[in-house]
Backbone as CSV, one residue per row, in Angstrom:
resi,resn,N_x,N_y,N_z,CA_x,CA_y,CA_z,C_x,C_y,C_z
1,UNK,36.567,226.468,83.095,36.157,226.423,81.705,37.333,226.818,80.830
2,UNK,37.682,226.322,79.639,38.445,226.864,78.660,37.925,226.830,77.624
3,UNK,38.437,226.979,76.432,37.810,227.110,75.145,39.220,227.288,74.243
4,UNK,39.096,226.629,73.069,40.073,226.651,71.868,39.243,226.763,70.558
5,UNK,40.043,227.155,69.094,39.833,227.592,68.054,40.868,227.622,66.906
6,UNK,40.353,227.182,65.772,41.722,226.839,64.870,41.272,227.415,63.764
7,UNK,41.928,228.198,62.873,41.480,229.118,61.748,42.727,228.437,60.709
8,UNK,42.361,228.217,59.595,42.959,227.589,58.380,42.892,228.552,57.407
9,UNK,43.942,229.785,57.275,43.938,230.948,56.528,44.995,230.880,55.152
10,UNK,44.189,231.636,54.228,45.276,231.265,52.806,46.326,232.427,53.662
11,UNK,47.325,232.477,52.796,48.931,233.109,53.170,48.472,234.602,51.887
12,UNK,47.728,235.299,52.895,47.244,236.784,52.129,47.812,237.504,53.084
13,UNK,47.909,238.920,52.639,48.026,239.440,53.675,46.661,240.315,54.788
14,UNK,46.043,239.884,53.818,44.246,240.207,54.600,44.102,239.017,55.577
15,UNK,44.765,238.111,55.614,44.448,237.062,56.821,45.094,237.490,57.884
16,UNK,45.815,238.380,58.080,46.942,238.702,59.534,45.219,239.567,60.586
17,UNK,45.479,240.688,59.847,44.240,241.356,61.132,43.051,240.592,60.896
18,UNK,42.490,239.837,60.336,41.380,238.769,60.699,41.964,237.513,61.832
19,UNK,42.959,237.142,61.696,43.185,236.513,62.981,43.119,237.356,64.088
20,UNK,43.878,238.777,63.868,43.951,239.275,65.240,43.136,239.704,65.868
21,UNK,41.882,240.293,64.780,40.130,240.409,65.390,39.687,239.311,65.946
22,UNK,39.678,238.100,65.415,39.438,237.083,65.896,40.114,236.421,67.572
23,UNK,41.165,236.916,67.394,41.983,236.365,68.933,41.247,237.783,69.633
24,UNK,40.847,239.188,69.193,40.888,239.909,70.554,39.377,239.357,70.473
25,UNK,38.468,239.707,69.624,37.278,239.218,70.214,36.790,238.070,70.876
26,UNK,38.136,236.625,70.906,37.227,235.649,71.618,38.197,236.188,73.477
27,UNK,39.180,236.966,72.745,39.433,237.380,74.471,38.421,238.713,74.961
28,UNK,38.054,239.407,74.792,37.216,240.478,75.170,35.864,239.017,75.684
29,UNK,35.274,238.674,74.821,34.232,237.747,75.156,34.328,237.165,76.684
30,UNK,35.707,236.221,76.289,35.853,235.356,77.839,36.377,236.203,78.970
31,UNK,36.417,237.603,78.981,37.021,238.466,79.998,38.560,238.588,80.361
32,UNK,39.378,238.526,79.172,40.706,238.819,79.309,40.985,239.953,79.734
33,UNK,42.391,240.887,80.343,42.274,241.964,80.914,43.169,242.305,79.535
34,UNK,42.220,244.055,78.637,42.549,244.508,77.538,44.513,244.167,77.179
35,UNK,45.060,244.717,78.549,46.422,245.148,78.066,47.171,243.442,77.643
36,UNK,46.809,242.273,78.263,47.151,241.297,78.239,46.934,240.383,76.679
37,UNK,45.154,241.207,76.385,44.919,240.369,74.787,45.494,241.201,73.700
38,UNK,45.919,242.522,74.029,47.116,243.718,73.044,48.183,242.686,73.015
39,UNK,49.186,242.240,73.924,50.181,241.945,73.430,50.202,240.771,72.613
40,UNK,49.291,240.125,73.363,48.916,238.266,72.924,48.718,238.688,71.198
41,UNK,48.142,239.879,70.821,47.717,240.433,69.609,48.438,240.569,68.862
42,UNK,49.465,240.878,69.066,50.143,242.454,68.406,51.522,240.744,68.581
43,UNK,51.450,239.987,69.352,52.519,238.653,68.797,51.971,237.705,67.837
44,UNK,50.811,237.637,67.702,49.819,236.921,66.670,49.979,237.334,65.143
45,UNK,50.334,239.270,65.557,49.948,239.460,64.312,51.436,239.343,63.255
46,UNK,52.345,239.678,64.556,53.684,238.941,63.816,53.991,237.955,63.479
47,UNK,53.517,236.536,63.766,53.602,235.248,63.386,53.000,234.881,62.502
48,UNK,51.751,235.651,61.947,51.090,235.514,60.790,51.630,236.273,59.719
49,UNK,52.639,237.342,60.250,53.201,238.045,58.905,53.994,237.416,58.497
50,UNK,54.795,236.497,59.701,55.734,235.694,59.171,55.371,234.223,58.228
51,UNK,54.169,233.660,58.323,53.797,232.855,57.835,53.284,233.157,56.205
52,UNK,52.756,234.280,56.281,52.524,234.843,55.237,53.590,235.034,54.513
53,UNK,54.431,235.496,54.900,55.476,236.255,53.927,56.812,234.930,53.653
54,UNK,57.157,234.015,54.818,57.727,232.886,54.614,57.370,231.584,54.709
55,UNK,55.796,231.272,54.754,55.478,230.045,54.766,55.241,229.494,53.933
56,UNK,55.524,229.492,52.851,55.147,228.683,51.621,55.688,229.511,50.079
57,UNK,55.454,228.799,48.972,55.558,229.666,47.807,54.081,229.149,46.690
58,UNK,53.058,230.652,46.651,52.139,230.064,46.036,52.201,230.070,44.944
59,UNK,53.364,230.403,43.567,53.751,229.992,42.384,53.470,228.757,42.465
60,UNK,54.565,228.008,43.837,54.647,226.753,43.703,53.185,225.746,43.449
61,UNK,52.607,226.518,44.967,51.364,225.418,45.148,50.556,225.867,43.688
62,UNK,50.275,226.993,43.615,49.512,226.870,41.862,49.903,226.178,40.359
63,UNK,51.204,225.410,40.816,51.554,224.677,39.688,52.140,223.710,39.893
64,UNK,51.651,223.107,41.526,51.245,222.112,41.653,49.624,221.234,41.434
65,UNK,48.969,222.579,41.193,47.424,222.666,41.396,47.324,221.989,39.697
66,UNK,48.011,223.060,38.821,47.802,222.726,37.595,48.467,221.328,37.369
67,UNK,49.239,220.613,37.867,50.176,219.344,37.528,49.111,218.557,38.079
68,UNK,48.050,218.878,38.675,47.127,217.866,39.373,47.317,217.075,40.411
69,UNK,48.248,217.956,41.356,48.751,218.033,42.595,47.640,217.926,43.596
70,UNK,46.261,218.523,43.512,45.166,218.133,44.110,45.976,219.240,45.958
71,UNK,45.399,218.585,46.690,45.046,219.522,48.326,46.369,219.425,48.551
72,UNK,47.469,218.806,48.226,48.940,218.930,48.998,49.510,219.923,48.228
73,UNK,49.364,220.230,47.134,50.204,221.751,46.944,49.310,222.756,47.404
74,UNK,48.035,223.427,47.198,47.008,223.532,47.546,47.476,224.077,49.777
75,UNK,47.713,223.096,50.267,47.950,223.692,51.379,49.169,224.640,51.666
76,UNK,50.324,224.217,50.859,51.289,225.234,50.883,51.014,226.571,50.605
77,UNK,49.641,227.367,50.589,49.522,228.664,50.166,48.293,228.804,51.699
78,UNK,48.659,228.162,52.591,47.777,228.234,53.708,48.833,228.248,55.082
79,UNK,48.155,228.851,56.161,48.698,228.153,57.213,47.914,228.543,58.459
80,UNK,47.718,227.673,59.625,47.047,227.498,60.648,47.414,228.185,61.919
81,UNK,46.403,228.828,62.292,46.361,229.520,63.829,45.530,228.906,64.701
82,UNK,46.123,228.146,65.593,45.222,227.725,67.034,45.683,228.609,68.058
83,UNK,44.718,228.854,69.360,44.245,229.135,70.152,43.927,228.668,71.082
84,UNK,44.469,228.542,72.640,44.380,227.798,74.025,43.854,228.590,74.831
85,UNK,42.715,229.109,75.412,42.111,229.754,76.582,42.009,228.750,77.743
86,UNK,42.714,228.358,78.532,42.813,227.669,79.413,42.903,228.219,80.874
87,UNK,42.233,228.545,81.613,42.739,228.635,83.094,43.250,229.700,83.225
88,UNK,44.380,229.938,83.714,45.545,230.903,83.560,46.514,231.584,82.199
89,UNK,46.323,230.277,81.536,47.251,230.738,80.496,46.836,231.007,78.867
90,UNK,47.239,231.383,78.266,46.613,231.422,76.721,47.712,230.768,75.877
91,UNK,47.783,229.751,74.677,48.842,229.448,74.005,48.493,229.576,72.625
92,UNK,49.075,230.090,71.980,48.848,230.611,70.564,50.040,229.688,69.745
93,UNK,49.533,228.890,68.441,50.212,228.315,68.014,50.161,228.573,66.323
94,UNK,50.774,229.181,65.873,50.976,229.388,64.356,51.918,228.669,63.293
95,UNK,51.559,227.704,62.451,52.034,226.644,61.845,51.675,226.846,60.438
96,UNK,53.309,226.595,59.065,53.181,227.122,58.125,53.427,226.053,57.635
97,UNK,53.392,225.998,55.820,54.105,224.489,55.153,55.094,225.356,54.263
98,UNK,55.796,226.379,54.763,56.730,226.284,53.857,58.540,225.632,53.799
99,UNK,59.244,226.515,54.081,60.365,225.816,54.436,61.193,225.589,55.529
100,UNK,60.607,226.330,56.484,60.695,226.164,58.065,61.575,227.076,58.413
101,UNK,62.194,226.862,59.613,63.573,227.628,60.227,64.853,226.909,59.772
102,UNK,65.831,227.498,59.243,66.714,226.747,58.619,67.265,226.377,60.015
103,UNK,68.133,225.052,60.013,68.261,224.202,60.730,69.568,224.751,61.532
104,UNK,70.809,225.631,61.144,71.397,226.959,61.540,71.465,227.763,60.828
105,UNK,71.360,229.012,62.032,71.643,230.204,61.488,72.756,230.985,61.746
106,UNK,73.096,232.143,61.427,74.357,232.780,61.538,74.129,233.495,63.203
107,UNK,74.608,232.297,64.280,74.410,232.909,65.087,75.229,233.648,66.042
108,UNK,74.803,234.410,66.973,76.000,235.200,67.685,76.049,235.388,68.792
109,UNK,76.574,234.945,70.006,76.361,235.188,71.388,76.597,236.477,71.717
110,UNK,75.995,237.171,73.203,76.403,238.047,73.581,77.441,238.813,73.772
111,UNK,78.272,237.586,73.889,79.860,238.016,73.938,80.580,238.856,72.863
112,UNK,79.821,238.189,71.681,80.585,238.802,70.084,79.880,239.740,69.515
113,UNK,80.132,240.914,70.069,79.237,241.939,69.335,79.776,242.247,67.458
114,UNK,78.850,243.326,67.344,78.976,243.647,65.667,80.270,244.592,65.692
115,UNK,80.465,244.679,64.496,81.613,246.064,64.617,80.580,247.671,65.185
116,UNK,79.371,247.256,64.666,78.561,248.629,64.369,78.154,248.579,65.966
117,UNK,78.274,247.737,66.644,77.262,248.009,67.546,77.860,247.287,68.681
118,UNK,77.589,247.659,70.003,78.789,246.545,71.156,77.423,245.729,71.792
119,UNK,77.685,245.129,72.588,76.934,243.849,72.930,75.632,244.022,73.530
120,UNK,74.981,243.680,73.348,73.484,243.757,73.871,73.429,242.655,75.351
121,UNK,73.133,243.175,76.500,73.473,242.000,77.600,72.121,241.485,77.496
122,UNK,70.902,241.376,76.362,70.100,240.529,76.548,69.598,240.327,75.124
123,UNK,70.174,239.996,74.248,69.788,239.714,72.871,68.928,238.832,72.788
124,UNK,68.222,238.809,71.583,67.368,238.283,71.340,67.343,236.463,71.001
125,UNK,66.747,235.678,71.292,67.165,234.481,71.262,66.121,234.080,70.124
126,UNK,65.765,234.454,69.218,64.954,234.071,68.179,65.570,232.832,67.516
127,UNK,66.362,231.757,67.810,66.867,230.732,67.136,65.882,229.695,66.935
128,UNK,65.441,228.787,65.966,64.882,227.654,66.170,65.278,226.544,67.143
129,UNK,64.415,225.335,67.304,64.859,224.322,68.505,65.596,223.860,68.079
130,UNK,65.767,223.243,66.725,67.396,222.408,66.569,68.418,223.332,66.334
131,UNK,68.544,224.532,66.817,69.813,225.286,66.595,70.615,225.034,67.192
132,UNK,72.011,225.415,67.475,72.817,225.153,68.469,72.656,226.191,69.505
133,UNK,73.084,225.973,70.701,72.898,227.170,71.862,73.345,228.124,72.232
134,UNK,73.355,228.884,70.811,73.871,230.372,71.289,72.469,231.876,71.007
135,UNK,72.728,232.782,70.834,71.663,233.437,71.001,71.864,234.396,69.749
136,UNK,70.637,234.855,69.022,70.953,236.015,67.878,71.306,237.036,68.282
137,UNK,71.889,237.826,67.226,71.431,239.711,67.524,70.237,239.646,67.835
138,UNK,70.116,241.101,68.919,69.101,241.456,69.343,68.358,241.965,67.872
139,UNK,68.825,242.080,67.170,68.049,243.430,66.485,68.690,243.627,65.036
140,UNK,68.123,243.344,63.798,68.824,243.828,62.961,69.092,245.281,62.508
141,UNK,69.991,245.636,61.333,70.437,246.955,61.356,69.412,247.843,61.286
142,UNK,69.688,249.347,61.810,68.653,250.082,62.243,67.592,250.087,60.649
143,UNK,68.721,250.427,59.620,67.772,250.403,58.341,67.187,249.691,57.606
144,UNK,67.175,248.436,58.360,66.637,247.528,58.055,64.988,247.642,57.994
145,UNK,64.129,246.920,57.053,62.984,247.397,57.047,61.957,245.960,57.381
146,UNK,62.788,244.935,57.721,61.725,244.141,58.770,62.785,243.140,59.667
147,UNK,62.140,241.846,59.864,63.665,241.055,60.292,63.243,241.316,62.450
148,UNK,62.044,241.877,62.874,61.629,242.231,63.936,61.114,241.273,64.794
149,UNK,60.480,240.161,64.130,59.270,239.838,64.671,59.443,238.725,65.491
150,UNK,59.781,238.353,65.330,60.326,236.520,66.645,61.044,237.711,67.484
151,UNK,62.017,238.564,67.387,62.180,239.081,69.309,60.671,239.800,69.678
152,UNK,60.299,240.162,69.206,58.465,241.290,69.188,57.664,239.899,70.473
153,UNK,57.771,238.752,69.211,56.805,238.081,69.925,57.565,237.484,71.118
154,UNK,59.185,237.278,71.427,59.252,236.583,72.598,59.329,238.179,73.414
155,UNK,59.393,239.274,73.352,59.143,240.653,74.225,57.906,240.452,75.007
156,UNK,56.732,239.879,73.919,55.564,240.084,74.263,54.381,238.743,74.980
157,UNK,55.670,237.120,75.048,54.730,236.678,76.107,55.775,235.918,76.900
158,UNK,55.406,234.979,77.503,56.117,234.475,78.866,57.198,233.459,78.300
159,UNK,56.666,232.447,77.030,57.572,231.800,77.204,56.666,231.419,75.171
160,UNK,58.426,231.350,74.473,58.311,230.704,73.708,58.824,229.628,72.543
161,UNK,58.510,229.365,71.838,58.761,228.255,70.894,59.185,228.098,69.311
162,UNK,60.228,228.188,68.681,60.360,227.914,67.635,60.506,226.646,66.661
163,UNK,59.674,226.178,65.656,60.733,225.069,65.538,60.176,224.837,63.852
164,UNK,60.073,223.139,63.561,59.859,223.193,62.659,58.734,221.640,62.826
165,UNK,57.932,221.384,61.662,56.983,220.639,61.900,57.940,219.689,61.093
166,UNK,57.520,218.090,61.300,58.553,216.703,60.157,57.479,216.917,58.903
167,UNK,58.625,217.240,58.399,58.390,217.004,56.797,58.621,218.372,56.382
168,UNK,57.972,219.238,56.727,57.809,220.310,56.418,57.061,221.705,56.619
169,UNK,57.407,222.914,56.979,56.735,224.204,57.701,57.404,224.458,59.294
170,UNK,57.056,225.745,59.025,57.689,226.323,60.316,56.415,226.122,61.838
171,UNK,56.995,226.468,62.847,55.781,226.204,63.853,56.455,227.410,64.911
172,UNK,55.588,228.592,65.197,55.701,229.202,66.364,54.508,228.933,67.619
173,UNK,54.856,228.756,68.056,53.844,228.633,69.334,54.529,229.848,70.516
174,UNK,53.423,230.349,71.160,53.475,230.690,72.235,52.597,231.239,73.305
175,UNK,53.010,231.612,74.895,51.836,231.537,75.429,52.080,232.504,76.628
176,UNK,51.078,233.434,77.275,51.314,234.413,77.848,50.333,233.686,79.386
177,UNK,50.921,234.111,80.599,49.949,233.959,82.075,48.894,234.797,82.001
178,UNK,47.437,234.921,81.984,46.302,235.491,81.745,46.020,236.648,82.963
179,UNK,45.268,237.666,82.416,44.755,238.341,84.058,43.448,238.814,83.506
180,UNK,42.476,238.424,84.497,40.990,238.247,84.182,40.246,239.505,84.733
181,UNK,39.080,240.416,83.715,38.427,241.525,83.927,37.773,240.590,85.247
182,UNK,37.002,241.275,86.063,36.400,241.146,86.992,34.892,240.531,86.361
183,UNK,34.500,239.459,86.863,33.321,238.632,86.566,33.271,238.057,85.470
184,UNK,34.617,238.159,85.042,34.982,236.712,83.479,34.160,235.943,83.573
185,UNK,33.805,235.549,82.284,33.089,234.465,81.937,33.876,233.181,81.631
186,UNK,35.212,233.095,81.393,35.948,231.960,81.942,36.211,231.543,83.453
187,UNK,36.032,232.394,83.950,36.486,232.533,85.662,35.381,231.735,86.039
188,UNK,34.235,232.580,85.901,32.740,232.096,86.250,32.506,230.426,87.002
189,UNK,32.395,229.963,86.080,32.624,228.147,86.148,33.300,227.717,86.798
């Protein structure tokens, strides 16, 4: 048995922990094992901050609304969370309309550390898919007060995805190997 779910949330910041209630309760339901739907969580809830905070501009879409722009500006102050309960695996896919992952970034291999800081032998690879193939800082500066969340979420599942949707918006997807409470109700079947 599997089961999927797609939530179409305005870009508030009251939509982040309503997704993430929503992802633990349909995992508690189908018998996910707690520590497995925490992380799946706690990467959800970063991809929605990020969508929130960089997926769109709702100045924009509200005066596109007033120009009589109708549902296409209108969605730029939204963005979508699906959900894969499949078998073994779970895939979480979070998709924005704003301006995506810029196409490069200032990136830095392991090799080239900062002045402040010497090389991290496993930095963070938060790059989008059309980047070129090198890898970010692990980590921005300590006083930095966000700038966390794409290494958070690839820390926290098996394998993941950056990129950008054609035309326009960012797309994280990702997806963790499942471990099932004893007498799951996905198992069951």
């Amino acid at each position: 048995m599997s089961m999927w779910w797609s939530l179409h949330l305005r870009r508030d910041a009251a939509s982040v922990p309503l997704a993430r209630r929503f992802l633990l309760g349909s995992m508690e339901s189908a018998g996910v094992d707690p520590d497995i739907s925490y992380d799946l969580s706690v990467a959800l809830s970063e991809a929605c901050a990020n969508a929130v905070e960089h997926g769109g501009d709702l100045e924009d879409a509200g005066a596109a609304l007033a120009a009589g722009g109708g549902r296409s500006g209108h969605a730029r102050g939204q963005y979508r969370v699906t959900a894969y309960l499949d078998g073994e695996t779970c895939r979480i896919e979070v998709a924005d309309s704003g301006p995506g992952f810029p196409s490069r970034r200032t990136l830095r291999t392991a090799a080239q550390p900062s002045a402040e800081r010497p090389a991290d032998p496993q930095p963070c690879a938060s790059a989008p898919a059309d980047a070129p193939s090198a890898r970010t800082e692990a980590y921005p500066p300590p006083t930095a007060e966000s700038g966390r969340g794409l290494c958070l979420i690839e820390e926290l599942s098996d394998h993941v995805h950056f990129g950008n949707r054609p035309g326009r918006g960012a797309v994280v997807s990702f997806d963790k190997v499942l471990k099932w409470r004893e007498g799951a109700l996905l198992m069951v079947s």
